[in-house]
C-alpha positions in Angstrom: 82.6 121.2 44.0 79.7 118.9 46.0 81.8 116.4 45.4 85.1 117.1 47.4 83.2 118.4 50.0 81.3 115.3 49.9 84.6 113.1 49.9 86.3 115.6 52.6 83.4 115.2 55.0 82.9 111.4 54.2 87.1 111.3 54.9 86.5 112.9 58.2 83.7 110.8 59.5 85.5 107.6 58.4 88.8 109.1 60.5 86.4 110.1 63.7 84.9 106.3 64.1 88.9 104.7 63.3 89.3 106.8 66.7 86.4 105.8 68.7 87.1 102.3 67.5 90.7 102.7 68.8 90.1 104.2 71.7 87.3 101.5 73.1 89.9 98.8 72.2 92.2 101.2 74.5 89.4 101.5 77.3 89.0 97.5 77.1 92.6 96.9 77.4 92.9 99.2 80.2 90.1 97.6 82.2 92.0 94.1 81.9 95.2 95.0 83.2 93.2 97.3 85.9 91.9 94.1 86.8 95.2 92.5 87.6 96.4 95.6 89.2 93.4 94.9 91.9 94.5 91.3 92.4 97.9 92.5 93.4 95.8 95.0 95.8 94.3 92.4 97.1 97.5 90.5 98.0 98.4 93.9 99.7 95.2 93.6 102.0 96.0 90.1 102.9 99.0 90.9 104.3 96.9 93.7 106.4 98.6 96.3 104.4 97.0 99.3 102.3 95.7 97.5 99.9 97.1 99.0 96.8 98.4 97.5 93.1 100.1 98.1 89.9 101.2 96.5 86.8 103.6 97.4 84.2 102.5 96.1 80.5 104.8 96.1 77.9 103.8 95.5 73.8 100.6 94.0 75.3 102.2 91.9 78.2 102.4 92.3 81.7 106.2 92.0 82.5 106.1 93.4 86.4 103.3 93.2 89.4 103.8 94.8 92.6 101.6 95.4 96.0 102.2 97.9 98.9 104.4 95.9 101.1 105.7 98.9 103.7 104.4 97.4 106.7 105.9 93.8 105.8 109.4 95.2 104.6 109.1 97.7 107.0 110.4 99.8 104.4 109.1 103.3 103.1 110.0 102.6 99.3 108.1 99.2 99.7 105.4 101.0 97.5 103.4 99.2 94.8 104.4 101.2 91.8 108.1 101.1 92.7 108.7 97.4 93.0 106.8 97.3 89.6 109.5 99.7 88.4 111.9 97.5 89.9 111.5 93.9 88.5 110.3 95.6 84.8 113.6 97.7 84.8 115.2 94.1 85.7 112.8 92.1 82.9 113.6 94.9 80.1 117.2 95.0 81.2 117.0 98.9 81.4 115.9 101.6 83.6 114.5 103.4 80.8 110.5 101.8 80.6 110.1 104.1 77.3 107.5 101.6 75.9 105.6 100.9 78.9 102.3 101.4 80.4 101.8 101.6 84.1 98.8 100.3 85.8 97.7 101.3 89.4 94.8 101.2 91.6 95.3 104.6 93.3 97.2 108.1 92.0 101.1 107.5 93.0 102.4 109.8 95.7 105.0 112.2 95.0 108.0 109.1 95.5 106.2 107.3 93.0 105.5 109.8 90.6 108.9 110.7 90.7 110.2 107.5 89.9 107.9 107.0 87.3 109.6 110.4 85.3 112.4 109.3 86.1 111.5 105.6 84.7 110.2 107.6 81.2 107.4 105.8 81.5 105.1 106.9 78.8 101.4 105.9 80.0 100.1 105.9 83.4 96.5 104.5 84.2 95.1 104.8 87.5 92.2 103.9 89.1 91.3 106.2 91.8 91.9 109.4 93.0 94.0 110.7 96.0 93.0 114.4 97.5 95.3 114.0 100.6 98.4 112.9 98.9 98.2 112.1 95.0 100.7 113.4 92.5 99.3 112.6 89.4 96.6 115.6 89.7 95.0 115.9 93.3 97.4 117.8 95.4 100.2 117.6 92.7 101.2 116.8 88.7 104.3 115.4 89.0 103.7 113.3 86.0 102.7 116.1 83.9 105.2 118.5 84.5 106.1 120.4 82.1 109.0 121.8 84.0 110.8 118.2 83.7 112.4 116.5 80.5 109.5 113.6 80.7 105.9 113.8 81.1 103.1 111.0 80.8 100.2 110.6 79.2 97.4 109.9 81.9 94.0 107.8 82.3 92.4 108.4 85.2 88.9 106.4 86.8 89.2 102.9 85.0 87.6 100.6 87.7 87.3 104.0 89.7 84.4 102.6 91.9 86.2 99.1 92.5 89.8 100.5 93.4 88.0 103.4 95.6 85.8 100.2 97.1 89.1 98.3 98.2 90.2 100.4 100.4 87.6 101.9 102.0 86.6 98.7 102.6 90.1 98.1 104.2 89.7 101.2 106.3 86.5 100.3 107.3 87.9 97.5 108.6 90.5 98.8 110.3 88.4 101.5 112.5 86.1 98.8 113.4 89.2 97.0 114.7 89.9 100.2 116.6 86.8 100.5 118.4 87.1 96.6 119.8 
C-alpha cells in the first residue's frame, strides 16, 4: 500500500516541477516580447506621443508591432494595440487572432479591450497598470467578461517597473515643459 502512495506522491511532485518548468519558460518568453513592446513605446515617445507599445506573437513569432500614434494621425483609434490588431489581422489573413498573444506596455482602455474580444485573442500580457482608465482590471474587465462569448487569459506586471518608468518619465517631461 506504501508503495502506490509512494508512486502517487512521486507522480505528483514530478507533475508540479513539469509546471514550474513551463511556466518560467512562459515568464522568459513574456519578458522578451515585453521588451519589444517597449521599443515600439519608445518610438511612440519620439514622436512626443504617449509613449505606449504592443506586439502580437504568433507560434513564437512576432507578426504585428504598433505604437500610440493619436497625436500624429490625429486620429482617436491611432492606439497601439489596434494597429497591432490591424496589420496581424492583415499578416494572418483573418480577423480572428485565435492563436495569438498580445503584448503591451500598459492595460488597454475600454476601445482596445474591446477590440481585442472582438479579435479572440486568447492571451493578453501587459506591463503596467492603469487606475484612471484601464479595462483589463483597474476601472474595468473587459477582457475577462464573462458576460461576452470570448474572454482572455491575462499576465499582468512583466517589466512592470520599466513600462510604469516610460511614461512617467514622459510626463515628467512634459510638466517640466509646462512650467518653461
Amino acid at each position: 500500500m506504501a508503495g502506490k502512495r509512494e508512486r502517487r506522491y512521486l507522480r505528483k511532485l514530478e507533475k508540479e516541477k513539469l509546471l514550474k518548468e513551463e511556466a518560467l519558460k512562459q515568464e522568459k518568453l513574456d519578458i522578451k516580447f515585453m521588451k519589444l513592446a517597449l521599443l515600439q513605446a519608445e518610438k511612440a515617445a519620439l514622436l512626443q506621443e504617449v509613449p505606449i507599445g504592443c506586439v502580437i506573437v504568433h507560434e513564437g513569432r512576432v507578426i504585428a508591432r504598433g505604437y500610440n500614434r493619436r497625436n500624429s494621425d490625429r486620429s482617436v483609434l491611432a492606439h497601439a494595440e489596434v494597429s497591432a490588431i490591424r496589420k496581424a489581422a492583415k499578416k494572418l489573413g483573418d480577423w480572428r487572432l485565435e492563436e495569438c498573444t498580445l503584448y503591451v506596455t500598459l492595460e488597454p482602455c475600454q476601445m482596445c479591450a474591446g477590440a481585442i474580444v472582438q479579435a479572440r485573442i486568447p492571451r493578453v500580457v501587459m506591463g503596467c497598470m492603469n487606475p484612471k482608465a484601464g479595462c483589463g482590471g483597474s476601472v474595468l474587465n473587459i477582457l475577462q467578461m464573462k458576460e461576452f462569448n470570448h474572454r482572455c487569459e491575462v499576465t499582468r506586471g512583466i517589466l512592470e517597473e520599466e513600462c510604469s518608468g516610460i511614461l512617467s518619465s514622459f510626463f515628467a517631461k512634459l510638466r517640466v515643459g509646462e512650467r518653461s
